[in-house]
N, C-alpha and C positions, 0 to 999 in steps of 0.2 A: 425619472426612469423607474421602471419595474424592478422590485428589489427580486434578487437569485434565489435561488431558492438553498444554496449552502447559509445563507445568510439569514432564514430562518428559521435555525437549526440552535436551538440554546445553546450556546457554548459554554455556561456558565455553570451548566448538568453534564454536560458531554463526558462521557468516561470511555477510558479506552476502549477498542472492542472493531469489529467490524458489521455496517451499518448497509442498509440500503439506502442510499442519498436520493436519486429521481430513477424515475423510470422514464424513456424517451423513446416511442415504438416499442421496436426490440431489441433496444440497448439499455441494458440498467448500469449507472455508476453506483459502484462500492466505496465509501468509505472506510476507509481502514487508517482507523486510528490509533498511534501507535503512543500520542503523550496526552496528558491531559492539557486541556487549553487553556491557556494566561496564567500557567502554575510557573515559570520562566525554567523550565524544561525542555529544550526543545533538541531537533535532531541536529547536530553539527553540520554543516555543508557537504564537509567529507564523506561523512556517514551514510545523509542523502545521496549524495551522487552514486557512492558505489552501491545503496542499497539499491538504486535504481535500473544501472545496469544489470545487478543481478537478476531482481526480482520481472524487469521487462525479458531479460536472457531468458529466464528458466519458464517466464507464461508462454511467451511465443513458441517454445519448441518442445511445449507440453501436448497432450492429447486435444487440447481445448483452442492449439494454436491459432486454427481459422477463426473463432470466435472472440479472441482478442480484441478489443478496439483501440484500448489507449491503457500504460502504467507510464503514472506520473509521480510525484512528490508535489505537496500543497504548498503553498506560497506561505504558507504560517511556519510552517518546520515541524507540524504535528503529526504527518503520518502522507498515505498516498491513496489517490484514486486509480481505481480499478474500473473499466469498463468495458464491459463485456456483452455479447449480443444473449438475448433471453436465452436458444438453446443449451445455453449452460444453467442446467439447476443449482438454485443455490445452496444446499450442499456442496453442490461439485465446486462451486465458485469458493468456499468455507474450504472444503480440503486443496485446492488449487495453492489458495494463499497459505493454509499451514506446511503443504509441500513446500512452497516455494521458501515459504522462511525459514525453516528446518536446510533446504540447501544454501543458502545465504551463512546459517552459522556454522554448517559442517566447511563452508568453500575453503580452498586452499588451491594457490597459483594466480593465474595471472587475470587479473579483471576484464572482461570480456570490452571490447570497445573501449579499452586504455590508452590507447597509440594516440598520437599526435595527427594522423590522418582521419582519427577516424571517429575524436571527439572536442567538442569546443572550449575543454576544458580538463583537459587529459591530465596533469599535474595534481588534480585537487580528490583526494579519493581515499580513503579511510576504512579499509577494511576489518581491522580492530572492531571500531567505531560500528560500523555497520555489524559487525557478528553481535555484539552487546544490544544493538536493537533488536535484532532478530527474538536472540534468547526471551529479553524483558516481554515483547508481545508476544512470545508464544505461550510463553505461562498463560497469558491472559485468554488467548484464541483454545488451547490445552481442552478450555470447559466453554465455551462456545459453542452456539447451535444458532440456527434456520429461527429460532421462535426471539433470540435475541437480537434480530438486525433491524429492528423498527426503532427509531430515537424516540426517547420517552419525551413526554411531552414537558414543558413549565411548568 
């Protein structure tokens, strides 16, 4: 089979940071890596989950909502894709995601899609956990730009 294209992405250079992964039409997936890979660092379950509601919460019903396509968390525990259709410059796409995680570590109350109706795993959720992510990547996104989202090569 044809290998993905996440897979040929060195992870053994990979540093934190937010990355342009493919481009597909006019849908680019982001990268947004939030640990370094195989350092045995990774996001906690909890962590993920609530960083997810949050940060899918606060993209959808941002300015940029329509242009949303998918916020997930990676099967590794190292951070989440973002994907969004090209009329989001990626600046905007760069301040979207330091918005979002600036409101992730200010949040306080009840986690959006918490209930038992309205998630498949309503129990499991850590918003500690998730504000301590937020802060760690922001430092890092803080001094980010547009000319650093290409992954360096091997």
């Amino acid at each position: 089979m044809k290998r993905i294209a996440s897979f040929e992405v060195n992870h053994d250079i990979l540093q934190e940071g937010m990355y342009v992964s493919r481009i597909d039409g006019d849908i680019i997936t982001y990268d947004i890596r939030m640990k370094k890979p195989n350092q045995g660092d990774y996001l906690s379950n909890g962590a993920m989950h609530t960083f997810e509601h949050l940060f899918a919460t606060f993209s959808r019903n941002s300015k940029f909502s329509d242009n949303v396509i998918y916020v997930g968390p990676m099967g590794c525990r190292t951070g989440f894709y973002l994907l969004l259709r090209s009329a989001v410059s990626r600046e905007d796409a760069l301040n979207l995601v330091k918005d979002a995680f600036a409101f992730i570590l200010l949040f306080e109350g009840e986690i959006p899609g918490s209930q038992p109706e309205e998630c498949g795993n309503y129990k499991e959720h850590d918003l500690a956990a998730a504000k301590k992510a937020a802060e760690e990547i922001l430092s890092v996104l803080g001094n980010w730009s547009v000319e650093k989202m290409e992954y360096k090569a091997s």
